[in-house]
PyMOL CGO cylinders between C-alpha atoms (Angstrom):
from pymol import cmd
from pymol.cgo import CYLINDER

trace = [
    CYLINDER, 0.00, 0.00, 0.00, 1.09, 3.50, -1.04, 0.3, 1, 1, 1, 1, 1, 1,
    CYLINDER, 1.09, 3.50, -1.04, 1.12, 6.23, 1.41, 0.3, 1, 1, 1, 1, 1, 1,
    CYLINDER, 1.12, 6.23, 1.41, -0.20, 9.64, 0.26, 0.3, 1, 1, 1, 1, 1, 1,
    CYLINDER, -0.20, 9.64, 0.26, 0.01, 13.22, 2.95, 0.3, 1, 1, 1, 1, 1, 1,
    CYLINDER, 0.01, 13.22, 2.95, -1.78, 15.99, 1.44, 0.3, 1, 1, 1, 1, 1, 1,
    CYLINDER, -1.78, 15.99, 1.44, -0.96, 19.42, 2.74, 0.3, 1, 1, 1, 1, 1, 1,
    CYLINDER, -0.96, 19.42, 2.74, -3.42, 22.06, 1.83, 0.3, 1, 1, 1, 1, 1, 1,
    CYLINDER, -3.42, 22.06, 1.83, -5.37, 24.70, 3.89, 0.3, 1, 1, 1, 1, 1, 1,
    CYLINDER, -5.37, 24.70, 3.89, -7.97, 24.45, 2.82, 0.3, 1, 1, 1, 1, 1, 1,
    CYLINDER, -7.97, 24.45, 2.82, -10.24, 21.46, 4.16, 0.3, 1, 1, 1, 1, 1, 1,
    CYLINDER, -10.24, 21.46, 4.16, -12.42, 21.09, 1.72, 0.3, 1, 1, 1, 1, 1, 1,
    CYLINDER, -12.42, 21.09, 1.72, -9.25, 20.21, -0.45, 0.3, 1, 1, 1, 1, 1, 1,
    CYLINDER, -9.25, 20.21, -0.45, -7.72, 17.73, 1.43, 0.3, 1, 1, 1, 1, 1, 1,
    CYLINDER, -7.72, 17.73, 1.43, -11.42, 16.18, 2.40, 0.3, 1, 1, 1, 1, 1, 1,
    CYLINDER, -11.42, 16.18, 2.40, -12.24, 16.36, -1.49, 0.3, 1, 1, 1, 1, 1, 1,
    CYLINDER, -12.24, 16.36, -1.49, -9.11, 14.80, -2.80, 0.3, 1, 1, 1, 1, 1, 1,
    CYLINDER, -9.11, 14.80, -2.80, -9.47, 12.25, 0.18, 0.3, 1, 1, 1, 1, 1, 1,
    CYLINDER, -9.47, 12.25, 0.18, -13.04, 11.36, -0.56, 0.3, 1, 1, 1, 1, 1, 1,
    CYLINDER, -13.04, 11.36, -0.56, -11.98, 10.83, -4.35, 0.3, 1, 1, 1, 1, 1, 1,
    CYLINDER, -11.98, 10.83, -4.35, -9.05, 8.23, -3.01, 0.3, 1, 1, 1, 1, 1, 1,
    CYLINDER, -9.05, 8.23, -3.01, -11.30, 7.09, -0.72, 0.3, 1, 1, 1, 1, 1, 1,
    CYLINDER, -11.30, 7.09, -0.72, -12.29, 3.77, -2.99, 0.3, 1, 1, 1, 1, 1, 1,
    CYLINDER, -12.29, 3.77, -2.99, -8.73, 2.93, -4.19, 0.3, 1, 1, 1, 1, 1, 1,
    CYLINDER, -8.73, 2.93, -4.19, -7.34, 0.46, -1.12, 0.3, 1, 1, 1, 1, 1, 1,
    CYLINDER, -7.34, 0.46, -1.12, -4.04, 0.85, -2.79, 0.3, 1, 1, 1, 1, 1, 1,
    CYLINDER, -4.04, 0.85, -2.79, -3.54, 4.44, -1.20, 0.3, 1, 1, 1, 1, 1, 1,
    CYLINDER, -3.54, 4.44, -1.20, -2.91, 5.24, 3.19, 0.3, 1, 1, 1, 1, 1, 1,
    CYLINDER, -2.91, 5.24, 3.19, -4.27, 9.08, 3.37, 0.3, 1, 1, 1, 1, 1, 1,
    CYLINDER, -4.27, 9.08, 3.37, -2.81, 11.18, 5.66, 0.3, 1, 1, 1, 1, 1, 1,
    CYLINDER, -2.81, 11.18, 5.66, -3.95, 15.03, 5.33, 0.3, 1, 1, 1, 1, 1, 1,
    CYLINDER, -3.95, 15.03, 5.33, -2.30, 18.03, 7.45, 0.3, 1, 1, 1, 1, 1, 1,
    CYLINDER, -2.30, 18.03, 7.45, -3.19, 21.68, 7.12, 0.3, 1, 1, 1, 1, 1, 1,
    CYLINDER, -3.19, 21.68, 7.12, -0.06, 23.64, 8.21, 0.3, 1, 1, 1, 1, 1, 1,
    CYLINDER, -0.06, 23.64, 8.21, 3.63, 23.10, 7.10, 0.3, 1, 1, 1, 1, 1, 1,
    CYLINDER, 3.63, 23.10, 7.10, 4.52, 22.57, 11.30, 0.3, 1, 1, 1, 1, 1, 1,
    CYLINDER, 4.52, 22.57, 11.30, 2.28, 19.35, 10.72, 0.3, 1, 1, 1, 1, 1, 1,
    CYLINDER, 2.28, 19.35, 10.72, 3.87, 17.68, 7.57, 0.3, 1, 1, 1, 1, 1, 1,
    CYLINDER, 3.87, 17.68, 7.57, 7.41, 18.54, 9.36, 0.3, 1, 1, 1, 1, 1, 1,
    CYLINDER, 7.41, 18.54, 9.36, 6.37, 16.94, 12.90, 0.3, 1, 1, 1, 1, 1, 1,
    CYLINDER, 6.37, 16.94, 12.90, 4.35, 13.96, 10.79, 0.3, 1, 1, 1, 1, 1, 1,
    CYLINDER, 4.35, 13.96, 10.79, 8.07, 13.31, 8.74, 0.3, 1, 1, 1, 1, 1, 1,
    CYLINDER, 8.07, 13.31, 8.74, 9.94, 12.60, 11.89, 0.3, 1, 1, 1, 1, 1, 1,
    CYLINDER, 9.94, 12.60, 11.89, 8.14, 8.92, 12.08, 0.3, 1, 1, 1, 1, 1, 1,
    CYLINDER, 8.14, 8.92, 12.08, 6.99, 8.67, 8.28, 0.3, 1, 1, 1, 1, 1, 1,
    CYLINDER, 6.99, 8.67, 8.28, 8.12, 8.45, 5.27, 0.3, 1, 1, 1, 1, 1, 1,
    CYLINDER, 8.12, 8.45, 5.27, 5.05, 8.96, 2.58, 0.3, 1, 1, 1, 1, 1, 1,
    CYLINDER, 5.05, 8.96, 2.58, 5.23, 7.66, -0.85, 0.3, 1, 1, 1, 1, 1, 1,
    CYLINDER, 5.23, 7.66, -0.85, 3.98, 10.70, -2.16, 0.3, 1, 1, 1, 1, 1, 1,
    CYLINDER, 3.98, 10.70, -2.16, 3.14, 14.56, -1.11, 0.3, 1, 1, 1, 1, 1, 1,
    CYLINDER, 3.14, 14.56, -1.11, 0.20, 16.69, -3.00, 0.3, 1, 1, 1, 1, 1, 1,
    CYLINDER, 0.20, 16.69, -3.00, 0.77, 19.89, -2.10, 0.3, 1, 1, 1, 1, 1, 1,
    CYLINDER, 0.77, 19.89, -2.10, -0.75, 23.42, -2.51, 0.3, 1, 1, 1, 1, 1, 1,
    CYLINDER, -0.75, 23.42, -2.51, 1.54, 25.62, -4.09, 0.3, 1, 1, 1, 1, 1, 1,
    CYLINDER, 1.54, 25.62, -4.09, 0.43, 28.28, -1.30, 0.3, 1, 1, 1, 1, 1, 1,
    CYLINDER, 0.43, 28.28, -1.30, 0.30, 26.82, 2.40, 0.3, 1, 1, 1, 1, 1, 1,
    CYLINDER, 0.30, 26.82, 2.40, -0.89, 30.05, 4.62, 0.3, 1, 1, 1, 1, 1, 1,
    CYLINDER, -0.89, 30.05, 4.62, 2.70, 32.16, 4.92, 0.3, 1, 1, 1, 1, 1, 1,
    CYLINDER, 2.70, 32.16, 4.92, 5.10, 29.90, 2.75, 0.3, 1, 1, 1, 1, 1, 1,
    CYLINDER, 5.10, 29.90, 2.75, 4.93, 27.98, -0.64, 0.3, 1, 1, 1, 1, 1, 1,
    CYLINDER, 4.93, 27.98, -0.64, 5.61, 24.55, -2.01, 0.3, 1, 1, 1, 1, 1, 1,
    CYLINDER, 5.61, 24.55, -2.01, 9.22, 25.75, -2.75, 0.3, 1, 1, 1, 1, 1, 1,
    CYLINDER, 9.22, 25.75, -2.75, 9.82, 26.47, 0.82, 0.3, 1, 1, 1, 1, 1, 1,
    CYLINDER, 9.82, 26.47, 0.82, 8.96, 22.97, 2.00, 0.3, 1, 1, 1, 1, 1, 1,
    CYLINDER, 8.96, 22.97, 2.00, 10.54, 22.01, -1.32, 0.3, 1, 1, 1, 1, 1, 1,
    CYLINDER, 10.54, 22.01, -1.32, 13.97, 23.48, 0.13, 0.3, 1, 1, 1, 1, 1, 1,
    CYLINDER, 13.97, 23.48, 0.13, 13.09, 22.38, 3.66, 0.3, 1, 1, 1, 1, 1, 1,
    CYLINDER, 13.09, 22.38, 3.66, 12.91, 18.48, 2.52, 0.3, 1, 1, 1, 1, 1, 1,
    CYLINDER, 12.91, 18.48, 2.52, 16.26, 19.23, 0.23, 0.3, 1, 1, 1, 1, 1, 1,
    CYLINDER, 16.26, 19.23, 0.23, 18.29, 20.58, 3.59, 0.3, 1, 1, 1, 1, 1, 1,
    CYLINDER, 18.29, 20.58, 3.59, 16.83, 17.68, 5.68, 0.3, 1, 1, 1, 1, 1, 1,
    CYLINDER, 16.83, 17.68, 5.68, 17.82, 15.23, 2.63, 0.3, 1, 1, 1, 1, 1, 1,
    CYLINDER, 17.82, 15.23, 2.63, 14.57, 13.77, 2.36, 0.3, 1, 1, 1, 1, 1, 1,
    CYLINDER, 14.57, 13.77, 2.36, 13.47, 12.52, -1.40, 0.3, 1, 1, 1, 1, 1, 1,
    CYLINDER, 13.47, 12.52, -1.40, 9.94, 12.54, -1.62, 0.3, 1, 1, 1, 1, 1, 1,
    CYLINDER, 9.94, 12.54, -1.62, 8.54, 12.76, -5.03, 0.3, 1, 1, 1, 1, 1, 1,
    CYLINDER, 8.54, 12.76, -5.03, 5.90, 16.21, -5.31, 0.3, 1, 1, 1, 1, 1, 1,
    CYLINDER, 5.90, 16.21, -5.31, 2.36, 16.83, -6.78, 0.3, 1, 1, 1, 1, 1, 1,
    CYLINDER, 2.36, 16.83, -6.78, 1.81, 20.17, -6.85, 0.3, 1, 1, 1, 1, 1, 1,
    CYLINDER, 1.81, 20.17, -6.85, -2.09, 20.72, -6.76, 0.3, 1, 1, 1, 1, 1, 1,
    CYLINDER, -2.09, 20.72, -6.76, -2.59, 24.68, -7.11, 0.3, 1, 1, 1, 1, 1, 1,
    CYLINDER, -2.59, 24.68, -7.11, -5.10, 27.40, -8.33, 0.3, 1, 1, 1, 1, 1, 1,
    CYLINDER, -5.10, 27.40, -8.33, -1.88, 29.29, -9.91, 0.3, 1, 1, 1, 1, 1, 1,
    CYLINDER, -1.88, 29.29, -9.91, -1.74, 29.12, -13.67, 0.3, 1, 1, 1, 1, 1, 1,
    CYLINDER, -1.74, 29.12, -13.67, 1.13, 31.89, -13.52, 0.3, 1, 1, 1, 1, 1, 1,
    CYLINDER, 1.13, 31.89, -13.52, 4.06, 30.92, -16.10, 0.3, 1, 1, 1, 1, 1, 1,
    CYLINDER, 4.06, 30.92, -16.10, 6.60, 32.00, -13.98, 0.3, 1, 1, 1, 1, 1, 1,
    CYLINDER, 6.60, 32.00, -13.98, 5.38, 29.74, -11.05, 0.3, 1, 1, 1, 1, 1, 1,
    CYLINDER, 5.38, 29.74, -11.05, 4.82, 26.91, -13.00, 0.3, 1, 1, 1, 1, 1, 1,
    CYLINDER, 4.82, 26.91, -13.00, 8.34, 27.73, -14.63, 0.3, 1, 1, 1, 1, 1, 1,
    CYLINDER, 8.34, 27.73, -14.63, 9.98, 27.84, -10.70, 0.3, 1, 1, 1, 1, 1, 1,
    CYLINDER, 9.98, 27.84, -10.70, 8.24, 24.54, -10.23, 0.3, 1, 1, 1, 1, 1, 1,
    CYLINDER, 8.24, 24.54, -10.23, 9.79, 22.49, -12.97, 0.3, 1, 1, 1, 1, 1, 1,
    CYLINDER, 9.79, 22.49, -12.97, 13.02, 23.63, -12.11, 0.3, 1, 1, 1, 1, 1, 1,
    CYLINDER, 13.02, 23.63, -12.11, 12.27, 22.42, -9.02, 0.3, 1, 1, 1, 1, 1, 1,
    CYLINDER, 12.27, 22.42, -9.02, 11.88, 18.91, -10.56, 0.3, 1, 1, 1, 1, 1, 1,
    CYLINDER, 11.88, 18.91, -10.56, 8.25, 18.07, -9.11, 0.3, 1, 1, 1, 1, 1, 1,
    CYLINDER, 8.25, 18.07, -9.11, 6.83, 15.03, -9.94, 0.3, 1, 1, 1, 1, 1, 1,
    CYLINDER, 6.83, 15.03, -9.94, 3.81, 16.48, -10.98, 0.3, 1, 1, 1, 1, 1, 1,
    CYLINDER, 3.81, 16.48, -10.98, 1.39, 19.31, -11.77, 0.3, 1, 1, 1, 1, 1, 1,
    CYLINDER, 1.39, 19.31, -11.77, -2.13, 19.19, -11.60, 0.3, 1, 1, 1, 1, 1, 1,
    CYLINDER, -2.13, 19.19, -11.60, -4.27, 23.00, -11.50, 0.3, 1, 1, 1, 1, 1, 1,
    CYLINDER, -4.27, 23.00, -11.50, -7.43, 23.37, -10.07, 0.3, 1, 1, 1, 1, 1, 1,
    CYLINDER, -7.43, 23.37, -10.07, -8.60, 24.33, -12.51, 0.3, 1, 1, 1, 1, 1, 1,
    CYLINDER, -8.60, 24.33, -12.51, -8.34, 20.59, -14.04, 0.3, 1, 1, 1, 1, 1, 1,
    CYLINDER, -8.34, 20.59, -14.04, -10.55, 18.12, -13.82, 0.3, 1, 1, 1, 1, 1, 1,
    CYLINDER, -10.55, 18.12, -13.82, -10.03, 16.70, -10.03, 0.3, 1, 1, 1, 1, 1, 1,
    CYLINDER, -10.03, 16.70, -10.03, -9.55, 13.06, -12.08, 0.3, 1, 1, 1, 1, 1, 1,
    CYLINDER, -9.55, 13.06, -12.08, -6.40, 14.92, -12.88, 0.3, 1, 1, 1, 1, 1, 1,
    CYLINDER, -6.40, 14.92, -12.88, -5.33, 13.98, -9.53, 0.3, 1, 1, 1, 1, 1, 1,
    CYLINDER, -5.33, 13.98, -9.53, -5.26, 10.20, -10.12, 0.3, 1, 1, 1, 1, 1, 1,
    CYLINDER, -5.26, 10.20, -10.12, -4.04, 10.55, -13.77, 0.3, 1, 1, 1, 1, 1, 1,
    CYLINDER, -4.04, 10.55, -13.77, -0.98, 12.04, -11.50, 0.3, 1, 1, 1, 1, 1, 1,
    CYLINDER, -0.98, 12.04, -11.50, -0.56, 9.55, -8.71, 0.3, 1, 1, 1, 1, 1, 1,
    CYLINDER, -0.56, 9.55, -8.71, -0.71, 6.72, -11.07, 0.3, 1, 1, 1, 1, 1, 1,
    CYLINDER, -0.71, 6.72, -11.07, 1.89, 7.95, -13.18, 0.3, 1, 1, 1, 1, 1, 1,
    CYLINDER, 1.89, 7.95, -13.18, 4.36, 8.93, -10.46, 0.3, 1, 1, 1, 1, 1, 1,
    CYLINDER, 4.36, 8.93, -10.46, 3.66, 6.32, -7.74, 0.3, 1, 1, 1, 1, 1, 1,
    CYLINDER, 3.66, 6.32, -7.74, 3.16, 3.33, -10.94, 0.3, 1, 1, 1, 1, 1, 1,
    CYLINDER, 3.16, 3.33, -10.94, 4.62, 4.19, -13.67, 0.3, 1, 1, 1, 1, 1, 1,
    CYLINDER, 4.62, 4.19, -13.67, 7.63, 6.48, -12.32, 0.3, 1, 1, 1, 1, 1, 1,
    CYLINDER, 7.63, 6.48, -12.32, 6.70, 9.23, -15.00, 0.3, 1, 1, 1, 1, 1, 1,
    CYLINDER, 6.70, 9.23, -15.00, 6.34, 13.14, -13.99, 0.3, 1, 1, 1, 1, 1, 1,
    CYLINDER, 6.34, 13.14, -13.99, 2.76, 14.36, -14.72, 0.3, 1, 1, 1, 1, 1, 1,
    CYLINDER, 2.76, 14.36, -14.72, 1.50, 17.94, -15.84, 0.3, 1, 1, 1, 1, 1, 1,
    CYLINDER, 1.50, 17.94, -15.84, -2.07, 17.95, -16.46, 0.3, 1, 1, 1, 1, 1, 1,
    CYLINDER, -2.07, 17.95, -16.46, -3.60, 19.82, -19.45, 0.3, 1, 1, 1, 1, 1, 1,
    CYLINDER, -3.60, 19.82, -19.45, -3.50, 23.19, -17.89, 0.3, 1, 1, 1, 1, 1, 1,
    CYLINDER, -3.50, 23.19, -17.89, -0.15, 23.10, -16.77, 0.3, 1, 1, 1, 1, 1, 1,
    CYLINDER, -0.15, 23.10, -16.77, 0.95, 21.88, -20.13, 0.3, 1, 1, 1, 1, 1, 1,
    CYLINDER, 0.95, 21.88, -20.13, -0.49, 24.42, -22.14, 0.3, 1, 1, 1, 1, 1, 1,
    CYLINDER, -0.49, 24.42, -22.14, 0.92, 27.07, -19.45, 0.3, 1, 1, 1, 1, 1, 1,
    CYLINDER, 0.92, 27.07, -19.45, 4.36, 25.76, -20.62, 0.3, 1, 1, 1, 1, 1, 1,
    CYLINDER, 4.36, 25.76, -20.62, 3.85, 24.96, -24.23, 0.3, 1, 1, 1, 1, 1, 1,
    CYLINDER, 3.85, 24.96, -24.23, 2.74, 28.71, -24.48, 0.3, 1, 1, 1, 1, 1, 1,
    CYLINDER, 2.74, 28.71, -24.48, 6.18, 30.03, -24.24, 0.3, 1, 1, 1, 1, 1, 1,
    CYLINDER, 6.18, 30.03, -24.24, 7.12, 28.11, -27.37, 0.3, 1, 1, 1, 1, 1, 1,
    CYLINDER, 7.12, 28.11, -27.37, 4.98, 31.22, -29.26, 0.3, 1, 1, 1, 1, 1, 1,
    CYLINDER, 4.98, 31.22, -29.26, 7.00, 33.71, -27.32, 0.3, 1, 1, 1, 1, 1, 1,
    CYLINDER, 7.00, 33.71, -27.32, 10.06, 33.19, -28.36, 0.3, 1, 1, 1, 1, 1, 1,
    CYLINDER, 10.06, 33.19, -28.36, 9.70, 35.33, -31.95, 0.3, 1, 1, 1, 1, 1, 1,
    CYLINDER, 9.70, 35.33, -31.95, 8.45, 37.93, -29.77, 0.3, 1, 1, 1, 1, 1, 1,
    CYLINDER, 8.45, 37.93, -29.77, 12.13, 37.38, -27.71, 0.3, 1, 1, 1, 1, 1, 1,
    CYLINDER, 12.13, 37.38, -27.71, 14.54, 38.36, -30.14, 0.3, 1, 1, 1, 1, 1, 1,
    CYLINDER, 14.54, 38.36, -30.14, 12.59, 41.47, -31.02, 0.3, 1, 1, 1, 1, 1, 1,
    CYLINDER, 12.59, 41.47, -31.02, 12.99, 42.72, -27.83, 0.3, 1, 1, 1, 1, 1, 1,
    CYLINDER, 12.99, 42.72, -27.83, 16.26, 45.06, -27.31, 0.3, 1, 1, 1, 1, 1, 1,
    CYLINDER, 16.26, 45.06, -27.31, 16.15, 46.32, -23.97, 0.3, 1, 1, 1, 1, 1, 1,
    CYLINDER, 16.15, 46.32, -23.97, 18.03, 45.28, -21.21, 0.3, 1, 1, 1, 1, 1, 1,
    CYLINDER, 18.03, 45.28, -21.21, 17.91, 46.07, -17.60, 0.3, 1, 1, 1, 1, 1, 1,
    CYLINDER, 17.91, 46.07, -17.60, 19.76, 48.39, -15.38, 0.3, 1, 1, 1, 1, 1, 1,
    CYLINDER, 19.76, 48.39, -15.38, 20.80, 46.46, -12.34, 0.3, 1, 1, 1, 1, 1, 1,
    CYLINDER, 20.80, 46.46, -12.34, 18.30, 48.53, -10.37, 0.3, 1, 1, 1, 1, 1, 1,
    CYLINDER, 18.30, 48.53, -10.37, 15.66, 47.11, -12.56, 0.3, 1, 1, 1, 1, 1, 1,
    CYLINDER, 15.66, 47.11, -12.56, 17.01, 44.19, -12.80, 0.3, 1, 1, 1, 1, 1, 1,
    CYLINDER, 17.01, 44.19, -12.80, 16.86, 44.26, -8.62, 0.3, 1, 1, 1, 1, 1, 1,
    CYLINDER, 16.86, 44.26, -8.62, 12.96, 44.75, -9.20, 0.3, 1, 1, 1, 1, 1, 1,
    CYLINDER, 12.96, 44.75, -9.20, 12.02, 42.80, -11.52, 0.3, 1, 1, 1, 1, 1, 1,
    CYLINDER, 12.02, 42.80, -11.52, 13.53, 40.03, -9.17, 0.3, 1, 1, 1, 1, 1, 1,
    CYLINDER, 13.53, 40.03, -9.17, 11.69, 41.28, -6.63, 0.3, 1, 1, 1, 1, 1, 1,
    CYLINDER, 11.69, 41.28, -6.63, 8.30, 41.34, -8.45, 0.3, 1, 1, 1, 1, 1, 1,
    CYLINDER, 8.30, 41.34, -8.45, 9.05, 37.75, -9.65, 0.3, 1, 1, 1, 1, 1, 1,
    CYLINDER, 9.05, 37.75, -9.65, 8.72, 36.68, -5.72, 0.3, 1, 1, 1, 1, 1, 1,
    CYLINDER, 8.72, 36.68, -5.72, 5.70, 37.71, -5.31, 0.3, 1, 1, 1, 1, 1, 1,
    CYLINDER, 5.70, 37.71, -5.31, 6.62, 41.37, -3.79, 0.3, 1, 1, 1, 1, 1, 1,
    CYLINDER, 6.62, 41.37, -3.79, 4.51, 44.21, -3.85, 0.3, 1, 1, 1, 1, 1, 1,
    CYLINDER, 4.51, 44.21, -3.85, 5.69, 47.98, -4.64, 0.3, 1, 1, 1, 1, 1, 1,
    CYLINDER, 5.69, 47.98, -4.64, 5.67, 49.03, -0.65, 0.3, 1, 1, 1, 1, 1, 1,
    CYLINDER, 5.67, 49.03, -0.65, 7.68, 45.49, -0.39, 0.3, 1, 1, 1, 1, 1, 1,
    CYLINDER, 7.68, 45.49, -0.39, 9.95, 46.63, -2.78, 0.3, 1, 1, 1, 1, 1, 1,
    CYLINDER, 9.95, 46.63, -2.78, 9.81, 50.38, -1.58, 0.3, 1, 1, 1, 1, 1, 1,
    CYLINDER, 9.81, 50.38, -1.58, 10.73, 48.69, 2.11, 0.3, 1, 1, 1, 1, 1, 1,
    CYLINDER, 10.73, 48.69, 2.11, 13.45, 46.80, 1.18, 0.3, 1, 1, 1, 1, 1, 1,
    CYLINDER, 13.45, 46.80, 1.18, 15.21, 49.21, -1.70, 0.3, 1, 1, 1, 1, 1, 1,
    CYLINDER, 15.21, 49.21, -1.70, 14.76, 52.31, 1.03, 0.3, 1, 1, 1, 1, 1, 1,
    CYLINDER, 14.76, 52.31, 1.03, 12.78, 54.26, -1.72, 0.3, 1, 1, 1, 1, 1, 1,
    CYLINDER, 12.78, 54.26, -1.72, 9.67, 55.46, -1.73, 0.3, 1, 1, 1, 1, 1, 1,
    CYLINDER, 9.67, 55.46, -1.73, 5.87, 53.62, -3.43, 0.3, 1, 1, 1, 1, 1, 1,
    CYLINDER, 5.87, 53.62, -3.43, 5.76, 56.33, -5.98, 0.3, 1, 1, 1, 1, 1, 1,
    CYLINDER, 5.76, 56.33, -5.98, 9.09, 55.89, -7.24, 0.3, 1, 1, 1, 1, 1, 1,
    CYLINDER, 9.09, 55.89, -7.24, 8.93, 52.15, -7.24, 0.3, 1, 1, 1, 1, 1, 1,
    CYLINDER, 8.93, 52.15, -7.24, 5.13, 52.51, -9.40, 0.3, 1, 1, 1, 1, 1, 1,
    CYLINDER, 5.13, 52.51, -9.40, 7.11, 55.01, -11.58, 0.3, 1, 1, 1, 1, 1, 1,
    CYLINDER, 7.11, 55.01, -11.58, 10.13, 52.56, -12.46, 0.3, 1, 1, 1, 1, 1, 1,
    CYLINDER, 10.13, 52.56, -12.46, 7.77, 49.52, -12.60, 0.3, 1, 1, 1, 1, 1, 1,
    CYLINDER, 7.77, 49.52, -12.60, 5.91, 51.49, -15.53, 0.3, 1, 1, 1, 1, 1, 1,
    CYLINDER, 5.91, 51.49, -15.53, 8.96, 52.68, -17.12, 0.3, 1, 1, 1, 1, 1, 1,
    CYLINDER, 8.96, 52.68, -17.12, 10.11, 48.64, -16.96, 0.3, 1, 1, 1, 1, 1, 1,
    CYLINDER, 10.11, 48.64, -16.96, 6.60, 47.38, -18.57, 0.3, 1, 1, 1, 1, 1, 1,
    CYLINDER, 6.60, 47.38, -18.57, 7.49, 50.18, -21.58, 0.3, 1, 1, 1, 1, 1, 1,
    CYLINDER, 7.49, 50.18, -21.58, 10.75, 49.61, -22.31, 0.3, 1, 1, 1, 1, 1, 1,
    CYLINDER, 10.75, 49.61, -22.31, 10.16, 45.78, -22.71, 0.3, 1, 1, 1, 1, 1, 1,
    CYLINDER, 10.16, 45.78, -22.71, 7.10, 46.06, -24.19, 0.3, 1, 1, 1, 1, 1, 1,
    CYLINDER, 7.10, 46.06, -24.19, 5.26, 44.10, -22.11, 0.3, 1, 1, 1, 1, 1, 1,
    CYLINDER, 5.26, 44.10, -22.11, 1.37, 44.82, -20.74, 0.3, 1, 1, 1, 1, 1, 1,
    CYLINDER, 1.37, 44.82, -20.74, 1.40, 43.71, -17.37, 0.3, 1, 1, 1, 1, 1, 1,
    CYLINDER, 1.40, 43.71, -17.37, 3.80, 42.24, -14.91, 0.3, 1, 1, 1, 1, 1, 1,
    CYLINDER, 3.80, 42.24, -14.91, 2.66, 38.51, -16.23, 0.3, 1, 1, 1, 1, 1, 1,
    CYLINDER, 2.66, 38.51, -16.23, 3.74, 39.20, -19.17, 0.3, 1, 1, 1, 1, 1, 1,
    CYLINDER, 3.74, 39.20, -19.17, 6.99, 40.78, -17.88, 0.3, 1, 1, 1, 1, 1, 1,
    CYLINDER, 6.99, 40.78, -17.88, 7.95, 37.83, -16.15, 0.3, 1, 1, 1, 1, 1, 1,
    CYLINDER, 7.95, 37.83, -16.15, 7.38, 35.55, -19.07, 0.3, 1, 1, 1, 1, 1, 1,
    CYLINDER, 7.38, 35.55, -19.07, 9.59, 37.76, -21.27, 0.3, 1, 1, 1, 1, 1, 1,
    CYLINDER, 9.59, 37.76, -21.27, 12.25, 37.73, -18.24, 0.3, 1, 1, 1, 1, 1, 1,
    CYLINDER, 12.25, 37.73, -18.24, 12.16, 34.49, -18.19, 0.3, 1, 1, 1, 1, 1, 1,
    CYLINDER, 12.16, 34.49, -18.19, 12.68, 33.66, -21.56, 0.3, 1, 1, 1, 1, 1, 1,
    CYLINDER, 12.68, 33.66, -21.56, 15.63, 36.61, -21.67, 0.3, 1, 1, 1, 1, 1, 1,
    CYLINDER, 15.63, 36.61, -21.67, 17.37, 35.06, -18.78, 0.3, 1, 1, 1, 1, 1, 1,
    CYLINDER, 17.37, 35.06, -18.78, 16.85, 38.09, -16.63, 0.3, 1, 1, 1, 1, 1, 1,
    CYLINDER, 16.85, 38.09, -16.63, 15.50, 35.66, -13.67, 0.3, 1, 1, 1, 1, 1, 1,
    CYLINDER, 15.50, 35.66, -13.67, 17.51, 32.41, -13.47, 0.3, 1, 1, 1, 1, 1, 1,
    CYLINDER, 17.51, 32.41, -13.47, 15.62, 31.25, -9.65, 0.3, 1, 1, 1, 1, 1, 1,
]
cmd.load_cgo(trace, "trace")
């Protein structure tokens, strides 16, 4: 028998992908709704499997990602998350997870995924996921048209804005002020032509300005 934990949340995840489980004897569900839980629930276990939400309250997949890594603790990852974001899905291949399945998938998705990683030793990405990253292949025209390169101070933001960081964030940490962040984040989004910051990232990406 295969043991599963499921950290999410949200209940009514970890309850629904439970429930859907819940006729396959080959799987032993354990669910836990904090990060604290999974780490104390490790120190006797050792699951088959994690499905994880890519957010988890204060942290993210990657940060338990990097916890297990530091404790040296290989445990193949299902990433089960509402974000559809290229650059996330982009941090979580690098990552090497064993799987992506988005919410906004089918919730079959999830045992397309467990089969294929616990049975047949294959990574999973469900539909979503795989368009997410087959949609860069249309980008890269758009790449080499694109001349501008960052100052370092831009450069410094648009690392910044790739975590997840918000212009006071930014203001905080660079000592400068919200207005002068907003101004340079605009001046960024017209000199690389891009509309919004999602598309920003997916240019960076693809230009090698963010490499983590």
């Amino acid at each position: 028998m295969k043991s599963i934990y499921i950290l999410d949340d949200h209940p009514i995840i970890t309850e629904g992908i439970a429930q859907l489980l819940a006729n396959n004897q080959q799987y032993q569900i354990t669910a836990g709704h904090h990060d604290s839980e999974l780490y104390n629930y490790l120190n006797d276990h050792t699951p088959d499997l994690l499905i994880i939400d890519y957010e988890i309250q204060d942290k993210t997949a990657l940060d338990v990602i990097t916890y297990l890594q530091k404790k040296g603790v290989n445990i193949p990852q299902l990433i089960y998350t509402m974000h559809t974001e290229f650059w996330i899905i982009k941090l979580l291949i690098k990552a090497e997870v064993a799987g992506i399945v988005t919410k906004n998938d089918k919730i079959e998705e999830i045992e397309k995924a467990i089969h294929n990683i616990l049975h047949e030793g294959n990574k999973y990405y469900s539909p979503t996921a795989l368009n997410v990253v087959l949609s860069i292949m249309g980008d890269h025209s758009t790449e080499k048209s694109i001349t501008y390169t960052p100052s370092p101070r831009e450069n410094e933001i648009i690392q910044m804005l790739s975590c997840g960081l918000t212009s006071d964030e930014i203001a905080h940490k660079l000592n400068l002020s919200k207005n002068t962040i907003d101004t340079m984040r605009k001046n960024i989004l017209l000199k690389s032509g891009a509309t919004n910051v999602s598309h920003l990232m997916r240019i960076a990406f693809l230009k090698g300005w963010i490499t983590e």
